[in-house]
MIPA-615607 format. One record per atom (N, C-alpha, C): residue number from 0; residue in one letter; atom name; x, y, z. Coordinates in nm, 3 decimals. Example, Ala and Ser with C-alpha at 12.3 -4.5 7.8 and 13.67 -1.06 7.14 Angstrom:
<nodes>
+------+------+------+---------+---------+---------+
| mivo | nuti | vomi |       x |       y |       z |
+------+------+------+---------+---------+---------+
|    0 |    a |    N |   1.319 |  -0.569 |   0.780 |
|    0 |    a |   CA |   1.230 |  -0.450 |   0.780 |
|    0 |    a |    C |   1.320 |  -0.330 |   0.780 |
|    1 |    s |    N |   1.285 |  -0.225 |   0.708 |
|    1 |    s |   CA |   1.367 |  -0.106 |   0.714 |
|    1 |    s |    C |   1.290 |   0.003 |   0.787 |
+------+------+------+---------+---------+---------+
</nodes>
This chain:
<nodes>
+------+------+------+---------+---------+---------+
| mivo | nuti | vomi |       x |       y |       z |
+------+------+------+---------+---------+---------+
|    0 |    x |    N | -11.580 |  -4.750 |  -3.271 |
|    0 |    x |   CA | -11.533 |  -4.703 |  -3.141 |
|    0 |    x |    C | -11.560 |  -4.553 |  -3.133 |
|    1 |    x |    N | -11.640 |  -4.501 |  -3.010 |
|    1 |    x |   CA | -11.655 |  -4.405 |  -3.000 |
|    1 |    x |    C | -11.530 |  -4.295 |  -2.978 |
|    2 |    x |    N | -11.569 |  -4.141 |  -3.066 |
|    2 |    x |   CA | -11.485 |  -4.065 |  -2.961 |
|    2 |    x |    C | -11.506 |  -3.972 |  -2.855 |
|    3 |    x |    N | -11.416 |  -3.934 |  -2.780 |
|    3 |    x |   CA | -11.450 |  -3.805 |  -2.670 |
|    3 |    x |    C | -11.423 |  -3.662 |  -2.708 |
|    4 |    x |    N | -11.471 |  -3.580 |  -2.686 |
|    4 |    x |   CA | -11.517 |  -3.414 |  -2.694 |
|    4 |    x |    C | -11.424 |  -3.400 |  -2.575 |
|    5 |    x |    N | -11.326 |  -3.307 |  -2.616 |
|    5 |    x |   CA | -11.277 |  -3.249 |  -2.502 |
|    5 |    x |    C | -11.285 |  -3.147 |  -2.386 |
|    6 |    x |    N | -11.414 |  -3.131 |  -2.446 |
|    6 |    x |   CA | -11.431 |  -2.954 |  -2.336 |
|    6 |    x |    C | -11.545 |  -3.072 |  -2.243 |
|    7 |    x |    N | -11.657 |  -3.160 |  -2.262 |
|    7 |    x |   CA | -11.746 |  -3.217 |  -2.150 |
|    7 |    x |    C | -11.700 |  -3.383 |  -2.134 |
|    8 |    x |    N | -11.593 |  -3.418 |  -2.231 |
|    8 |    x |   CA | -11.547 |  -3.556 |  -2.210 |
|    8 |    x |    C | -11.677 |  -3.652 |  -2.263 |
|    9 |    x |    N | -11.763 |  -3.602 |  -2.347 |
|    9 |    x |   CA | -11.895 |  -3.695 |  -2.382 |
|    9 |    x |    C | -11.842 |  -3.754 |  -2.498 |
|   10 |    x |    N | -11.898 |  -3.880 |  -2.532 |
|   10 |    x |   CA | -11.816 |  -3.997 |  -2.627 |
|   10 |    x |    C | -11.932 |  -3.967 |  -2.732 |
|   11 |    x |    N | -11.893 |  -3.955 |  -2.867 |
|   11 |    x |   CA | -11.963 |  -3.936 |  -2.992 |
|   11 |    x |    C | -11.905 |  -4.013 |  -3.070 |
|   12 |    x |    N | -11.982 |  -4.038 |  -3.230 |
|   12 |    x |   CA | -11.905 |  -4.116 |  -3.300 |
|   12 |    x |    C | -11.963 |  -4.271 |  -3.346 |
|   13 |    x |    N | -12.046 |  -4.289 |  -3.279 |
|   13 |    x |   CA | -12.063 |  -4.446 |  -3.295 |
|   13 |    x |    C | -12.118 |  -4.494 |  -3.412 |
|   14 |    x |    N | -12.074 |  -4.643 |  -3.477 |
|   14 |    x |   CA | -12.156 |  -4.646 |  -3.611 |
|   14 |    x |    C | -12.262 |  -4.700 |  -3.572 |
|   15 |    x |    N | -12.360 |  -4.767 |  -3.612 |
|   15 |    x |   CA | -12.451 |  -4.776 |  -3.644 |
|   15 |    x |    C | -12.486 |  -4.902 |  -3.577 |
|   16 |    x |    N | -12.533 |  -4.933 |  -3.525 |
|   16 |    x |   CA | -12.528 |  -5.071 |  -3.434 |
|   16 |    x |    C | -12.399 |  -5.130 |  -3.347 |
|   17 |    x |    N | -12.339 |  -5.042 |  -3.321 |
|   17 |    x |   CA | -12.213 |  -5.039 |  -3.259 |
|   17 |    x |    C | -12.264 |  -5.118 |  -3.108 |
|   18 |    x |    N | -12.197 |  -5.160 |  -3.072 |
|   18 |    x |   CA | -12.214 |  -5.240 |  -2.940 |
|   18 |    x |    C | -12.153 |  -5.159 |  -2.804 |
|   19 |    x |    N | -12.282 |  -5.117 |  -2.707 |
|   19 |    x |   CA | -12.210 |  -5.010 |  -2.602 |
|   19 |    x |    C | -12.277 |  -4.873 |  -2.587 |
|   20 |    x |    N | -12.338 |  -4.863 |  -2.741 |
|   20 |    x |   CA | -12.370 |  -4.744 |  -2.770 |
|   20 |    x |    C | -12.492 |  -4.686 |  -2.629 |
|   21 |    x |    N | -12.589 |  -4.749 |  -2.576 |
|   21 |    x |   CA | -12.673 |  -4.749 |  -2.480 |
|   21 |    x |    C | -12.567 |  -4.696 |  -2.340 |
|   22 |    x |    N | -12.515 |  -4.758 |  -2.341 |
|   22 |    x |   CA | -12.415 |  -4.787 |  -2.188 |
|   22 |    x |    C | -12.355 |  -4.591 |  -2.192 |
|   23 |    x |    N | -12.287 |  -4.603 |  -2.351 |
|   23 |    x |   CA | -12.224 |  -4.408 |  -2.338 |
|   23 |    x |    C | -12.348 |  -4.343 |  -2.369 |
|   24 |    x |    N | -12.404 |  -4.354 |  -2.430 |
|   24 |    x |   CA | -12.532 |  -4.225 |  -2.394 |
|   24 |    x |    C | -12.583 |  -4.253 |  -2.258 |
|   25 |    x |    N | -12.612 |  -4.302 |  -2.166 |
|   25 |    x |   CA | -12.669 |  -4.332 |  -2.039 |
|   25 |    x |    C | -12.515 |  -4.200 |  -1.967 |
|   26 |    x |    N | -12.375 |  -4.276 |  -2.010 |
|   26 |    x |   CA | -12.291 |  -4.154 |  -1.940 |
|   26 |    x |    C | -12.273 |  -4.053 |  -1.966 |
|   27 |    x |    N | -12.303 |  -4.023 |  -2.085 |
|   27 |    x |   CA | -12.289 |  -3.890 |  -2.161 |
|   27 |    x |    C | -12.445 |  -3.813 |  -2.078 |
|   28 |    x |    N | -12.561 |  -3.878 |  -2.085 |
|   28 |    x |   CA | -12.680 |  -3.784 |  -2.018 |
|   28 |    x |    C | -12.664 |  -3.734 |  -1.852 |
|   29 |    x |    N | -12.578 |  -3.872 |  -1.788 |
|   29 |    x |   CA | -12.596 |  -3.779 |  -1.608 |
|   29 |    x |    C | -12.476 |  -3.730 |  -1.618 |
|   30 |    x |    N | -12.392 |  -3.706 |  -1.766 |
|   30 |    x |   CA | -12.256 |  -3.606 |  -1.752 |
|   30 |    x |    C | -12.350 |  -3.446 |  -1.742 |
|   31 |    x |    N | -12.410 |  -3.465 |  -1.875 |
|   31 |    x |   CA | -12.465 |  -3.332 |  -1.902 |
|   31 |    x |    C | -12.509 |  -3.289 |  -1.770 |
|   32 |    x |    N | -12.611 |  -3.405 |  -1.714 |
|   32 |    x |   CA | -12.721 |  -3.319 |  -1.578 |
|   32 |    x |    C | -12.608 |  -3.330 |  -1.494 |
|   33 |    x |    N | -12.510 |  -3.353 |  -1.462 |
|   33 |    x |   CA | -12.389 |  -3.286 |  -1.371 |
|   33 |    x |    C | -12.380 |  -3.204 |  -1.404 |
|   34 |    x |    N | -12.364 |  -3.162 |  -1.495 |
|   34 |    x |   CA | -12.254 |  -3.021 |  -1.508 |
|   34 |    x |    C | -12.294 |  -2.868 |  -1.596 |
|   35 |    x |    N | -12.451 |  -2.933 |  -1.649 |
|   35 |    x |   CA | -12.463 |  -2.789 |  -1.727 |
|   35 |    x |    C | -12.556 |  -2.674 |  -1.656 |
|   36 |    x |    N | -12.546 |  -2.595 |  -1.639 |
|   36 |    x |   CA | -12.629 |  -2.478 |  -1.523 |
|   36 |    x |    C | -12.565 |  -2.538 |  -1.369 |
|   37 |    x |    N | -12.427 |  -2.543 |  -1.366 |
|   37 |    x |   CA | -12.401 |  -2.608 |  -1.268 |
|   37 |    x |    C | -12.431 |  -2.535 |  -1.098 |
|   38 |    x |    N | -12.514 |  -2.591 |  -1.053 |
|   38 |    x |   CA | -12.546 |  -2.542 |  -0.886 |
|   38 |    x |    C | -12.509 |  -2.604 |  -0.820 |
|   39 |    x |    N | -12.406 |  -2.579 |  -0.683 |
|   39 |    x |   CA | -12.387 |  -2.722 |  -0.648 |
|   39 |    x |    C | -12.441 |  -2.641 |  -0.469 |
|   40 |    x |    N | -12.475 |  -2.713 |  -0.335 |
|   40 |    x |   CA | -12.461 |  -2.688 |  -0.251 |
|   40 |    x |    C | -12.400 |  -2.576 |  -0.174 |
|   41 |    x |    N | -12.315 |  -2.650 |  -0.140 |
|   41 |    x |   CA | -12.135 |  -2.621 |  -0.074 |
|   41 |    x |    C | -12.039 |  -2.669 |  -0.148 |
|   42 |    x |    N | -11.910 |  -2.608 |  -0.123 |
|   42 |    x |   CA | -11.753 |  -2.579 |  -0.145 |
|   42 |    x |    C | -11.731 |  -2.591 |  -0.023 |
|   43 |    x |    N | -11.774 |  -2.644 |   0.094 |
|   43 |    x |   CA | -11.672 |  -2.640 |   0.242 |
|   43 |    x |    C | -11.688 |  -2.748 |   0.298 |
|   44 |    x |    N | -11.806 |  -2.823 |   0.267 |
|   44 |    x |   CA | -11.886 |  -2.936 |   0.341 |
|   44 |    x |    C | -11.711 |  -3.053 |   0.322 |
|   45 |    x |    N | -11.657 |  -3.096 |   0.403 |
|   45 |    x |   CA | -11.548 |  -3.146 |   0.399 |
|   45 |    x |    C | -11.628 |  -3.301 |   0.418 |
|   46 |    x |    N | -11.733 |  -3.337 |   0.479 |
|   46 |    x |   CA | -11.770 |  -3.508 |   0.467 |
|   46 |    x |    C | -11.890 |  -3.528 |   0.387 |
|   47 |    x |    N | -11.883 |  -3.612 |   0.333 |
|   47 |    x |   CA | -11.982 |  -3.636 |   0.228 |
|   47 |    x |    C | -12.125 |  -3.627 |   0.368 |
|   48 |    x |    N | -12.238 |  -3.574 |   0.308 |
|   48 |    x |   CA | -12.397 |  -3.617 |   0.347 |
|   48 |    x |    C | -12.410 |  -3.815 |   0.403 |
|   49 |    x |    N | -12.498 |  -3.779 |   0.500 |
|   49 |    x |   CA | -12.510 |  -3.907 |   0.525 |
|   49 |    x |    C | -12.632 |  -3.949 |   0.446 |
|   50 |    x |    N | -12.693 |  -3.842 |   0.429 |
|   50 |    x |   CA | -12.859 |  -3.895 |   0.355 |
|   50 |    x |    C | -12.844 |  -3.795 |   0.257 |
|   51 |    x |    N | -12.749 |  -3.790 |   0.169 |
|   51 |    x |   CA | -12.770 |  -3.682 |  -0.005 |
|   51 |    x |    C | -12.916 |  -3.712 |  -0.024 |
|   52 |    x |    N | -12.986 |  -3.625 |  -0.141 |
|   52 |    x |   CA | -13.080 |  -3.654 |  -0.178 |
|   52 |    x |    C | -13.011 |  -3.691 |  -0.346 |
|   53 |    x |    N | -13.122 |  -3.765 |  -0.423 |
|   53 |    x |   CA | -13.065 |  -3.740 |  -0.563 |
|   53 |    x |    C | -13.091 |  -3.632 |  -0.646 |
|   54 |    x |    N | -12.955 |  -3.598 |  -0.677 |
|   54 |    x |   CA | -12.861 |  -3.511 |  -0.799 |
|   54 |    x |    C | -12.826 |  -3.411 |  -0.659 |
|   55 |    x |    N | -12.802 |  -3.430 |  -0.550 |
|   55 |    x |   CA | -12.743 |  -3.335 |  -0.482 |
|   55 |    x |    C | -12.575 |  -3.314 |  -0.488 |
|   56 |    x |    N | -12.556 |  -3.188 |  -0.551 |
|   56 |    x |   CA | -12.378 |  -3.158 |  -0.582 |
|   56 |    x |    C | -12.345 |  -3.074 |  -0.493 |
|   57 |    x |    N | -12.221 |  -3.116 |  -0.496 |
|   57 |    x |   CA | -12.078 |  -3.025 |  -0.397 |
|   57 |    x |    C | -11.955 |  -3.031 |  -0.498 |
|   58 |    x |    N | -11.878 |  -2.874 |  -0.442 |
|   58 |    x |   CA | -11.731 |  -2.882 |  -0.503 |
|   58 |    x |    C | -11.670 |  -2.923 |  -0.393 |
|   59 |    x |    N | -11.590 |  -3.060 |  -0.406 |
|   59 |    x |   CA | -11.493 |  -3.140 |  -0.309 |
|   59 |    x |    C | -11.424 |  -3.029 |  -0.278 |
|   60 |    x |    N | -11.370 |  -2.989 |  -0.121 |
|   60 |    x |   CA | -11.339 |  -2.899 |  -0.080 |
|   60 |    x |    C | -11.158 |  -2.933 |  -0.041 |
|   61 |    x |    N | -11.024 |  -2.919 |   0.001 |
|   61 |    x |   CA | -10.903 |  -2.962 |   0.024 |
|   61 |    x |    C | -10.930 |  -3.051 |   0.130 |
|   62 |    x |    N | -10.881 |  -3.145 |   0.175 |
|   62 |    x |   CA | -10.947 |  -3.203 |   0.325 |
|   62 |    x |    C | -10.978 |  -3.281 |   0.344 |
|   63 |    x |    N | -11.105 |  -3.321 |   0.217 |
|   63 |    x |   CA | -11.226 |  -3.400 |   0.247 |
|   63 |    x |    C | -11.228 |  -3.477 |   0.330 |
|   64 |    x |    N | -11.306 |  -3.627 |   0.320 |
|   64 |    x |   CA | -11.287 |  -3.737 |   0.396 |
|   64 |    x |    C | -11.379 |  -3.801 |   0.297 |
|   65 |    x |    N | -11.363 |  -3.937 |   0.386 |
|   65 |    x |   CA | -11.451 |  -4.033 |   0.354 |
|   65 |    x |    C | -11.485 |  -4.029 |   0.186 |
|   66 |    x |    N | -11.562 |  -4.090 |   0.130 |
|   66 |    x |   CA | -11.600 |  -4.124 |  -0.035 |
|   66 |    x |    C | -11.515 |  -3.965 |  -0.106 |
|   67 |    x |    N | -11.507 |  -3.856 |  -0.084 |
|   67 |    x |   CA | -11.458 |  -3.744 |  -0.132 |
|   67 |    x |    C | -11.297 |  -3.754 |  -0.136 |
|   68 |    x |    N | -11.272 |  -3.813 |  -0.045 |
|   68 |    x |   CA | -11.106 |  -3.791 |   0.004 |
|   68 |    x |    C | -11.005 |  -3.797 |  -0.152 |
|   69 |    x |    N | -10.935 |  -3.709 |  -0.168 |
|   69 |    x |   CA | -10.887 |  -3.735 |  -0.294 |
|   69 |    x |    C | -10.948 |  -3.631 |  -0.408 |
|   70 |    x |    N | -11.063 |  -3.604 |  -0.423 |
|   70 |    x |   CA | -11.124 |  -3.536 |  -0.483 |
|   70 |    x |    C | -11.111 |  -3.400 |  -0.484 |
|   71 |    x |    N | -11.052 |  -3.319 |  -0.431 |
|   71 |    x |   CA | -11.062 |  -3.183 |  -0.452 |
|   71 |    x |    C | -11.054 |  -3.072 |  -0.524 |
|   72 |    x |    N | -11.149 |  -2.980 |  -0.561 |
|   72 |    x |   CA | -11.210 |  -2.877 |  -0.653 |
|   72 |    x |    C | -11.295 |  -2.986 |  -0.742 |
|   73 |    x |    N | -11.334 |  -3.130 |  -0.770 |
|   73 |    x |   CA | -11.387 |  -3.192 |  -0.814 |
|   73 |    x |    C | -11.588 |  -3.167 |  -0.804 |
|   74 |    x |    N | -11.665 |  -3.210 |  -0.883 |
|   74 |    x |   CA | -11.785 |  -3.184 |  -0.852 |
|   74 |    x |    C | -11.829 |  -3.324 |  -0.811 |
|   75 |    x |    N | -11.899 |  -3.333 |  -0.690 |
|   75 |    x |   CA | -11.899 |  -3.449 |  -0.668 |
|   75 |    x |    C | -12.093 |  -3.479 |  -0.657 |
|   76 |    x |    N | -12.148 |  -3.553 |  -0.744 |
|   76 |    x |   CA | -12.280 |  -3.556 |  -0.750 |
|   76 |    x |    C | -12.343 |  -3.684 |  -0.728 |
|   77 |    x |    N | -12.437 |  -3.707 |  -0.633 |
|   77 |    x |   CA | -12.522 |  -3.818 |  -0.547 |
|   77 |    x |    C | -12.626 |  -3.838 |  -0.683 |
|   78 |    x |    N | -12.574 |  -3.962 |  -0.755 |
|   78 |    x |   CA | -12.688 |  -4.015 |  -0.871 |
|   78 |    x |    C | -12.723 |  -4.136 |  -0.871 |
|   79 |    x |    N | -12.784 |  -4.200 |  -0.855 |
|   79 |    x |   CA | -12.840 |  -4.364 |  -0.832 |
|   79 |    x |    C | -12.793 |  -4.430 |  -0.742 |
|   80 |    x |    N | -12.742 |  -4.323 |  -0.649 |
|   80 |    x |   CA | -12.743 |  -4.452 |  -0.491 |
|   80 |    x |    C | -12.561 |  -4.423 |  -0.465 |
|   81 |    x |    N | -12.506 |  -4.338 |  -0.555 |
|   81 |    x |   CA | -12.335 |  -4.312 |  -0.495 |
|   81 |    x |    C | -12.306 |  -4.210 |  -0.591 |
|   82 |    x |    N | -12.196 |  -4.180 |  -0.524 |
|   82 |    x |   CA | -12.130 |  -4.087 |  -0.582 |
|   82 |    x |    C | -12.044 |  -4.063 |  -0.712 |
|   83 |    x |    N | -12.032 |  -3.950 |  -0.767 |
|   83 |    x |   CA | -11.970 |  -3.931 |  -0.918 |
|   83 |    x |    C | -11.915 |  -3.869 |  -0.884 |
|   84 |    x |    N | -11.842 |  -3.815 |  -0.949 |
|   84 |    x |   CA | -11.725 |  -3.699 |  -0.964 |
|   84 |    x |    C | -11.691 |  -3.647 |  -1.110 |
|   85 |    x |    N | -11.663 |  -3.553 |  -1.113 |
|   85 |    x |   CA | -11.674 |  -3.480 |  -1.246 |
|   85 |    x |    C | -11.541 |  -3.411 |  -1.241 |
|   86 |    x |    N | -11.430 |  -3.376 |  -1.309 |
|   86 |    x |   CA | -11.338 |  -3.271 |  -1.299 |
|   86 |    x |    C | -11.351 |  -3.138 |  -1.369 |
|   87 |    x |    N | -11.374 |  -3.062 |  -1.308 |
|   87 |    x |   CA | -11.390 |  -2.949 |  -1.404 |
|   87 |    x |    C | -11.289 |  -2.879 |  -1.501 |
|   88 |    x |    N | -11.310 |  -2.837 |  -1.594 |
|   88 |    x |   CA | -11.235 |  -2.772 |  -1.686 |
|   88 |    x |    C | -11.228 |  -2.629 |  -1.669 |
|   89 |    x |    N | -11.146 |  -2.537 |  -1.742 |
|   89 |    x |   CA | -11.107 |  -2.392 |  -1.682 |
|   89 |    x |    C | -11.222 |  -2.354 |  -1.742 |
|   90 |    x |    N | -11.290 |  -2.258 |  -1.705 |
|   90 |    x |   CA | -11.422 |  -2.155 |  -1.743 |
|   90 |    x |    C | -11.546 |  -2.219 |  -1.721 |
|   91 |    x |    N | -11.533 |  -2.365 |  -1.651 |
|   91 |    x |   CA | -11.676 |  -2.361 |  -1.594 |
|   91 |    x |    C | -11.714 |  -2.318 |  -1.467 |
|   92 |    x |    N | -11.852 |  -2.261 |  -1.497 |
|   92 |    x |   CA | -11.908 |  -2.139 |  -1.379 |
|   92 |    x |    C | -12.014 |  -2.273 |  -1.315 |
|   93 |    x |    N | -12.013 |  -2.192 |  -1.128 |
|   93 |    x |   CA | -12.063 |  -2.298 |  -1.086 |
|   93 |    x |    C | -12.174 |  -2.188 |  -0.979 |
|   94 |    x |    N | -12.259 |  -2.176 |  -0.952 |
|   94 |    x |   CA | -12.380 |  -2.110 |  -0.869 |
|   94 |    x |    C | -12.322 |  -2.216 |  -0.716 |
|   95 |    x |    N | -12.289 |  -2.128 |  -0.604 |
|   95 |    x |   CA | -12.253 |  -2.170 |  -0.481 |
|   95 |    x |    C | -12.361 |  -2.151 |  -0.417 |
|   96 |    x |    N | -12.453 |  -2.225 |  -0.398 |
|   96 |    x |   CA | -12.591 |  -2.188 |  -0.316 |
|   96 |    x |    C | -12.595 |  -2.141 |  -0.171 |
|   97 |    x |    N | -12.432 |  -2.214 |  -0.117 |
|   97 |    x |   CA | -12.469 |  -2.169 |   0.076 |
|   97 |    x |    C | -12.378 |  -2.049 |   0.079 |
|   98 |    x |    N | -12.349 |  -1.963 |  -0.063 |
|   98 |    x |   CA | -12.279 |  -1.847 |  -0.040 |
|   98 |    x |    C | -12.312 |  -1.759 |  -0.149 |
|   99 |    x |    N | -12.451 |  -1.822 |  -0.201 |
|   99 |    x |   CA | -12.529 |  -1.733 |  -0.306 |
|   99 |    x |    C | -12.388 |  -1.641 |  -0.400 |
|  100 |    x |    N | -12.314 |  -1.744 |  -0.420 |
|  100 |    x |   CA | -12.200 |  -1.694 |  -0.524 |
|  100 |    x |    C | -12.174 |  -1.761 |  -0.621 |
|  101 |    x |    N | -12.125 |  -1.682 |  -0.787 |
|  101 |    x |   CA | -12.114 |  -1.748 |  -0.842 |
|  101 |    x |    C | -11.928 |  -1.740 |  -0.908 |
|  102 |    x |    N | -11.915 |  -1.886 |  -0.915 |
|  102 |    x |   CA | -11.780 |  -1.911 |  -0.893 |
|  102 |    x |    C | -11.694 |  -1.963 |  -1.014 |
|  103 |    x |    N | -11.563 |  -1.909 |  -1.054 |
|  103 |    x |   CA | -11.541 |  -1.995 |  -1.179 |
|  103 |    x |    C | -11.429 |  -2.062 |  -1.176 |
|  104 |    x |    N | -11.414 |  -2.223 |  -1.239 |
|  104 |    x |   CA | -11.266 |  -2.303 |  -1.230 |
|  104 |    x |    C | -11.167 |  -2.213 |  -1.303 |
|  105 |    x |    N | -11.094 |  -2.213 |  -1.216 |
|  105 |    x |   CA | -10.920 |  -2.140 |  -1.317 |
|  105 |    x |    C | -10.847 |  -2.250 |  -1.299 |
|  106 |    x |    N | -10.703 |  -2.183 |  -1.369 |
|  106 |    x |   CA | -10.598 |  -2.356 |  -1.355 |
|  106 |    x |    C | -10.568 |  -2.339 |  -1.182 |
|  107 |    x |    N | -10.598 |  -2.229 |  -1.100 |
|  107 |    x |   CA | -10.506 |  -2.292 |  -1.000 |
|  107 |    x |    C | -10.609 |  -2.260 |  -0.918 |
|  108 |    x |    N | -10.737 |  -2.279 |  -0.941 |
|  108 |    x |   CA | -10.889 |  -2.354 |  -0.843 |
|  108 |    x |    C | -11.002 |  -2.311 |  -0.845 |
|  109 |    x |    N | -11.091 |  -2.289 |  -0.792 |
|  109 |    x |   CA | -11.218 |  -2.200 |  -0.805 |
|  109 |    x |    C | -11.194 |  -2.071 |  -0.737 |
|  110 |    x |    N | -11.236 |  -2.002 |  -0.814 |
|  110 |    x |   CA | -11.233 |  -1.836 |  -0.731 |
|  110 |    x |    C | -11.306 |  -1.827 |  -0.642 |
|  111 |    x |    N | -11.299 |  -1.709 |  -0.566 |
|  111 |    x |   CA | -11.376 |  -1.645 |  -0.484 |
|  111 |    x |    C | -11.484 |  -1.649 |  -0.502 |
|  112 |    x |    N | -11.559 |  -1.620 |  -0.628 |
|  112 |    x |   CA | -11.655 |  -1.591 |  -0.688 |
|  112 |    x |    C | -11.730 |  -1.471 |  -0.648 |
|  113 |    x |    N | -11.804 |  -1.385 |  -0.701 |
|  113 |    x |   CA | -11.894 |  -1.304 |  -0.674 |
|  113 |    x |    C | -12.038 |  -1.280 |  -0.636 |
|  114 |    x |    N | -12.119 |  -1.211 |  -0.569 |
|  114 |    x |   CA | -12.231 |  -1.218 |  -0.494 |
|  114 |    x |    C | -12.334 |  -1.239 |  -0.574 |
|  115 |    x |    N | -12.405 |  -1.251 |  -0.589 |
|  115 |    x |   CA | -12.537 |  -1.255 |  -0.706 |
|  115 |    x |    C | -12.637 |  -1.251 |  -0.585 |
+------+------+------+---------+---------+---------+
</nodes>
């Protein structure tokens, strides 16, 4: 039985012909391409895209609607046809593309972030 890493939640551990093992590396790889050099869109877009493209991300904004609703400060990323969600942990930095800012999770949300 695999275990989880607590800072990206990726499952390690498996013996050796372990059964499953395919299924968590498949989640452990579109964890990584979620979340490492993270760029996402928007932080405001309150309804999900009607036509995302794939790997297109957003930080779920307070509000949301529709597939997001529930999600907020969450990263929410368009990968094989629906949506994921990721929760972020404190000190991950995120590149805000429609405010060319870069932004970081604290415990009580994403900052302001600064201009780049």
């Amino acid at each position: 039985m695999p275990l989880t890493d607590p800072n990206l939640g990726l499952a390690y551990g498996w013996t050796l012909g372990e059964s499953g093992w395919h299924t968590g590396m498949d989640a452990n790889l579109k964890r990584l391409g979620a979340v490492v050099g993270l760029s996402v869109t928007s932080r405001t877009t309150t309804t999900p895209p009607a036509s995302p493209a794939e790997g297109d991300r957003y930080i779920v904004p307070a509000g949301a609607t529709g597939a997001w609703a529930g999600r907020t400060d969450q990263i929410a990323v368009w990968i094989a046809g629906a949506w994921e969600y990721h929760v972020p942990k404190v000190g991950w930095l995120a590149f805000i593309a429609a405010e060319d800012r870069l932004a970081v999770y604290k415990s009580s949300g994403w900052s302001a972030g600064v201009p780049v």
